[in-house]
LUMBA-225654 format. One record per residue: x, y, z of N, C-alpha, C in turn. Coordinates in steps of 0.05 Angstrom, whole numbers, plus 5000, padded with zeros to 4 digits. Example, Ala and Ser with C-alpha at 12.3 -4.5 7.8 and 13.67 -1.06 7.14 Angstrom:
% LUMBA-225654
526448865156524649105156526449345156/525749555142527349795143525850015157/
END
This chain:
% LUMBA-225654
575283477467575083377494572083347501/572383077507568183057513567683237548/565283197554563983267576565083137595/565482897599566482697625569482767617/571182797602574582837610574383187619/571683387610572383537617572583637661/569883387662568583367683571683347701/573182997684574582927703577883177706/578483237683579883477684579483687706/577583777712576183917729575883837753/574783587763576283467792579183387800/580983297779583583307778584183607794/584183817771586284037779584484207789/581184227795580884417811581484337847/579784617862579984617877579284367904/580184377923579284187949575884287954/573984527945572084607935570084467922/571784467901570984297870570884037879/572483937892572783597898570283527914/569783647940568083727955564283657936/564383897918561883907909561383687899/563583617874563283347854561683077879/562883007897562582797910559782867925/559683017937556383077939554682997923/555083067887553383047874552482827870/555782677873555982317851554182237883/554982287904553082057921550382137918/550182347923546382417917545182227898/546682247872546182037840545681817856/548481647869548881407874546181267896/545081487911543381397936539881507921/540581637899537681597887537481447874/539281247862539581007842538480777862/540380807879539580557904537280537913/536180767927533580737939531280717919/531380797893529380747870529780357873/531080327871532480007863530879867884/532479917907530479797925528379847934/525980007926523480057930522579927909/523179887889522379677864522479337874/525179267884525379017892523578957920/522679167933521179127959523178997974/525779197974528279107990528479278023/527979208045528379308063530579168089/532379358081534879118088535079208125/535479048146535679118173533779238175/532479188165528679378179529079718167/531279758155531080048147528880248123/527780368133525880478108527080618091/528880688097529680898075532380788073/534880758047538080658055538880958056/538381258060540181438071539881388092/538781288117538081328134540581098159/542180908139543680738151546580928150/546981178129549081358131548081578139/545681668150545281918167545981958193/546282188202546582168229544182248252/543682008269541681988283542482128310/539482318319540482378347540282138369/540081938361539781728379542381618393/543781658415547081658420547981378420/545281098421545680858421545780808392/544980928362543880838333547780988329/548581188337550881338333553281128337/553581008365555280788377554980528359/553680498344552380288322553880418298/552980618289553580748262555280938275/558180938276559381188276561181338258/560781148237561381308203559081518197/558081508211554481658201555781998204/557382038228558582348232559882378211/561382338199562982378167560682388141/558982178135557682098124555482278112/554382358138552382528139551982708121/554482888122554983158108555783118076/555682908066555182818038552182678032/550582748041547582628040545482858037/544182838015540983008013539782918007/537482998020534582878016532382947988/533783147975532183257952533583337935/532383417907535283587895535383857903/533083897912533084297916535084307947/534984037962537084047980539784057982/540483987963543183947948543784177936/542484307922542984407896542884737911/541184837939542085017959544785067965/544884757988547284777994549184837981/549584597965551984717945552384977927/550485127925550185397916552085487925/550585577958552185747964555285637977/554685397983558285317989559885417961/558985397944560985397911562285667911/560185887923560886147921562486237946/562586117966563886177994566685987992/565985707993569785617993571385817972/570685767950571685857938573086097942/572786307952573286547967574986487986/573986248008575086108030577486048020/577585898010580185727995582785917985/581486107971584086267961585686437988/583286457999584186638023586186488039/584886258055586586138079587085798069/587385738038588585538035586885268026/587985068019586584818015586184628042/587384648054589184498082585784638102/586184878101583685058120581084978107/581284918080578784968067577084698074/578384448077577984198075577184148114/579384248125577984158151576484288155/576284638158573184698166570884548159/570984478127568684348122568084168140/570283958140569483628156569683688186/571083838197569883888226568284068232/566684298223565084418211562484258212/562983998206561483808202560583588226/562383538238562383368266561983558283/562183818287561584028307558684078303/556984088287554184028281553083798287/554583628283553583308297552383308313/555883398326554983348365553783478379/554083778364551684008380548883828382/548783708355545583658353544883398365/547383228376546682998391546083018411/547183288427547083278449543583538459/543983638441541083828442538983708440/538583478424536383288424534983138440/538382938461537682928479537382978506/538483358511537483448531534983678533/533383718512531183838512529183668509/527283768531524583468524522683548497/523483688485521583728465523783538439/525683558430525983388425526083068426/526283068458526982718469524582688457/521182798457519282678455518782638430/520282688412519782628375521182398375/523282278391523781948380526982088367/526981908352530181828346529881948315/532182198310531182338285533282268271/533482208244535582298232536682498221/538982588207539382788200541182748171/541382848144542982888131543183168117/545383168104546183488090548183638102/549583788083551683958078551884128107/549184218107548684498116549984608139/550784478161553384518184555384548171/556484348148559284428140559584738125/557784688110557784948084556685198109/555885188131555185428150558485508167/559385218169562985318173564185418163/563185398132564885568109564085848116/561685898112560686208106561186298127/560986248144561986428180564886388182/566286228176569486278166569086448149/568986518135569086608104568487008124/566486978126565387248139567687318168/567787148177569787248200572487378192/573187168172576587378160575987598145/573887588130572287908110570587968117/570588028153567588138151566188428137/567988598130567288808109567288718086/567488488078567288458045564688508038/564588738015561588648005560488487983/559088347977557088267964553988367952/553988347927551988447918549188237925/547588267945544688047944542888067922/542087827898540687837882541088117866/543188117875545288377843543688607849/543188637868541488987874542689117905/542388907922543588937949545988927957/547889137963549989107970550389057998/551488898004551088868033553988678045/555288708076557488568079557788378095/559488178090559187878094557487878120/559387998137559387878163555687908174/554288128152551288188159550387928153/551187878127550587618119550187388135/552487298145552587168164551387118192/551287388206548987458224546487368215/545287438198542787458190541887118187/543486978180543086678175543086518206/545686608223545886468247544086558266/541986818262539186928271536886698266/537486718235534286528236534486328244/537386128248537285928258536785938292/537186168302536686198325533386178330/532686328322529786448319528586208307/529985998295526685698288528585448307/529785548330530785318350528585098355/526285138371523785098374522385058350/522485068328520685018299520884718298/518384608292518384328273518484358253/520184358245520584488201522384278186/523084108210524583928194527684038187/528484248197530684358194533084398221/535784168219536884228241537584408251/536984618268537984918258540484858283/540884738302542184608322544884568309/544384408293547484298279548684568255/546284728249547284998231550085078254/547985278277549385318298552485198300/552484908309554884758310557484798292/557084828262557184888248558485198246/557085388247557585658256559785708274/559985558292561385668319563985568310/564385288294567085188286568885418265/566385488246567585678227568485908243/567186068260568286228280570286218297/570386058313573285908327575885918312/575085738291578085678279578385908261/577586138254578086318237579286498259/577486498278578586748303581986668306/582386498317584886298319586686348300/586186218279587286258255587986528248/587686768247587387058247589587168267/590187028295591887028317593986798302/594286678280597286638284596286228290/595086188303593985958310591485748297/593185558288591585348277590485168289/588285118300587484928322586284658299/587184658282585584438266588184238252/590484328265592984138258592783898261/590883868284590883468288589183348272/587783518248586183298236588283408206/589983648205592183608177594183448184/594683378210597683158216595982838207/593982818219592582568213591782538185/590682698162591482608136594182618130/595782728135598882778132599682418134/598782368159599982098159598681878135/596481808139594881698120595681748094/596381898088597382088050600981868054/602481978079605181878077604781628086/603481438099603081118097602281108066/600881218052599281118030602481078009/604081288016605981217988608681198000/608681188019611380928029610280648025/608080538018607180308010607380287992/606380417976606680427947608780407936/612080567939614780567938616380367946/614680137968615579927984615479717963/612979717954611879517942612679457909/613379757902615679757867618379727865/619579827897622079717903622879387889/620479277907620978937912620378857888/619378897874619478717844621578847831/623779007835625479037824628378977841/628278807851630178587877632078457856/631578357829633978277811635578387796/634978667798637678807783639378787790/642578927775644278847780646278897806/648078857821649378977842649879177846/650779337825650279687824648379727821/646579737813644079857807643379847834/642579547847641579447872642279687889/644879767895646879927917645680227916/645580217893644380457881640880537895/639480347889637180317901636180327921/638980197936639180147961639380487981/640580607967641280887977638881067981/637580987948635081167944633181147955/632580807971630880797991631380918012/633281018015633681068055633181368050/633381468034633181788026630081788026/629281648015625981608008624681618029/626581438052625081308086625381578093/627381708094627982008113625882238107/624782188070622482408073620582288080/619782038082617581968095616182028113/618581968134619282008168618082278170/618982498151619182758159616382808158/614782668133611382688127610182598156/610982358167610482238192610182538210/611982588211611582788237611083038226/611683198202610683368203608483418184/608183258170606583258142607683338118/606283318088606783418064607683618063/606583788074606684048058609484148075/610784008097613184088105615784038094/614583868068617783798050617684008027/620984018023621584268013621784177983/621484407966620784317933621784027927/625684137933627283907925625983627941/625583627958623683327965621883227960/620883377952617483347934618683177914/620683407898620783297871622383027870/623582977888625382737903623082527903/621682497922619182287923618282267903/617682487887615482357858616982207832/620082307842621382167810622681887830/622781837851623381617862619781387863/618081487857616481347864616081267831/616381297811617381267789618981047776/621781147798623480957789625080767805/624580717825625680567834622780297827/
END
């Protein structure tokens, strides 16, 4: 098995974690390929200096209303490799933990709203402090709100877990955690080039929905019902569309087919309203050998 089937092996069956990092990486590759490319061609497309800067997110609330893929976007973008290669550090060692604990479903939205909760903190802090208004229109990319959702989730459900720091220090999450949402406190005011605003944002989502979550309560269902749907449009289409090229078989068969669609529509329906993970084995295994064969 070479390196790339092991690679792709490895995004296949690992974690919503794993999936996470990989795609970080490939765009970082993909937007240092680009921007090399076009600094060679003396390509400056819409007046932009930099092309991360057309998928970053700007505190500017008019460049946002323009670009508002930029809130999703964002949190797959770095500016360096030592920026990347942080983040993802320590996200690799926290979902991971995250994940086993409270699931794939938990692990995936904290990240991405985790991620828009840093946004907006930082859209809106930008432009109501005049020390920001007076720096102009900033952009912003990186992990660092999402992967700060992880670790303050992560610390909120274990906050006695310990960890060894640099394999000498034993010390437990939740200090951990403190100690990070401090310094971001303490360089609010810093020009360092570091959003510590959107950390914050970030922080408070991982906190929220873990507190919640801990009580029994998932406040992050409307963004698992909304892939739920998206996932069940994606393969009632798909099932729709292998049906119909098989429209000339024979009258039994047809009748036959005919049945297996409406059984097919009823788990659909059920993905519709409640999502995936609400069908029971036998329907799982129902959808996958119908998407097969019919």
């Amino acid at each position: 098995m070479t390196i790339i089937d092991k690679l792709k092996y490895q995004f296949k069956s690992g974690g919503v974690y794993i999936k996470i990092i990989y795609i970080n990486i490939l765009v970082y590759l993909l937007f240092l390929i680009l921007g090399n490319f076009f600094i060679l061609m003396k390509w400056n497309p819409s007046g932009i200096s930099n092309i991360n800067d057309y998928f970053s997110f700007n505190s500017s609330p008019i460049v946002f209303l323009k670009r508002p893929w930029t809130i999703l976007t964002y949190m797959f973008l770095h500016g360096s490799f030592w920026h990347i290669f942080n983040n993802m550090l320590i996200y690799f060692f926290t979902a991971k933990m995250y994940e086993d604990l409270l699931g794939k479903k938990s692990s995936l939205s904290t990240y991405i709203i985790g991620g828009f909760c840093g946004a907006i903190l930082y859209l809106i802090t930008h432009n109501l402090f005049p020390l920001f208004k007076d720096m102009g229109n900033i952009p912003m990319l990186g992990a660092s709100a999402a992967v700060m959702a992880v670790f303050v989730g992560l610390a909120t459900y274990t906050p006695n877990f310990e960890v060894m720091l640099f394999g000498v220090i034993k010390i437990k999450m939740k200090y951990l955690a403190m100690t990070w949402v401090a310094f971001d406190i303490i360089g609010l005011s810093n020009s360092d080039g570091i959003a510590h605003f959107a950390h914050l944002g970030g922080a408070f989502w991982g906190y929220f929905y873990v507190s919640n979550f801990r009580k029994g309560k998932d406040i992050a269902y409307w963004f698992d019902d909304f892939l739920g749907k998206i996932k069940g449009l994606s393969i009632k289409r798909k099932i729709k569309i292998v049906y119909k090229k098989k429209k000339q078989e024979k009258k039994a068969t047809f009748s036959n087919s005919k049945s297996r669609q409406e059984k097919v529509d009823e788990i659909l329906d059920k993905i519709k309203l409640s999502g995936y993970e609400s069908l029971s084995k036998k329907e799982k295994d129902y959808l996958f050998d119908a998407s097969k064969h019919i």
